[in-house]
N, C-alpha and C positions, 0 to 999 in steps of 0.2 A: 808106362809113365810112373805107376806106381811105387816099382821094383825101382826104378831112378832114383826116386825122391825117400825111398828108404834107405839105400844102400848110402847115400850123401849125407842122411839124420846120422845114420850109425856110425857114420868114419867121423862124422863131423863130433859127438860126441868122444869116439876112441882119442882122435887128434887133440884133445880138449884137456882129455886125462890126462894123454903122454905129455901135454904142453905145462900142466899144474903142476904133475909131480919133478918135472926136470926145474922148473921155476921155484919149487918147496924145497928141494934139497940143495942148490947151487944157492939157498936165500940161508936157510937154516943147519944146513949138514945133518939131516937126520930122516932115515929109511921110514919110522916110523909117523913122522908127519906129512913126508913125502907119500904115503900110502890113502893117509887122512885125507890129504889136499886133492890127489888122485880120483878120491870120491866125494869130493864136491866139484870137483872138474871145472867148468865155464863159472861159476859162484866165483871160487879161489881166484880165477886167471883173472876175472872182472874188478876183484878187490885188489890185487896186487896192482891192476893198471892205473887204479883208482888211490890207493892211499901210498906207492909210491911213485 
């Protein structure tokens, strides 16, 4: 059960990332914000849903 519920945090964090940075550079055109947003992951994706 363990291995379950880790394997589902860690993808669920990777999905989060990949979801921020495709969402930072399709908003902004630029690699290096897209890298930024990438690591604040669920933060960025939760502000984007929120202030647009």
């Amino acid at each position: 059960m363990d291995t379950i519920v880790h394997k589902t945090v860690k993808s669920g964090i990777t999905f989060g990332s990949a979801l921020a940075m495709v969402i930072s550079y399709t908003t902004w055109h630029s690699v290096g914000w897209a890298i930024i947003h990438g690591l604040l992951s669920w933060v960025y994706v939760i502000y984007f849903l929120l202030r647009y």
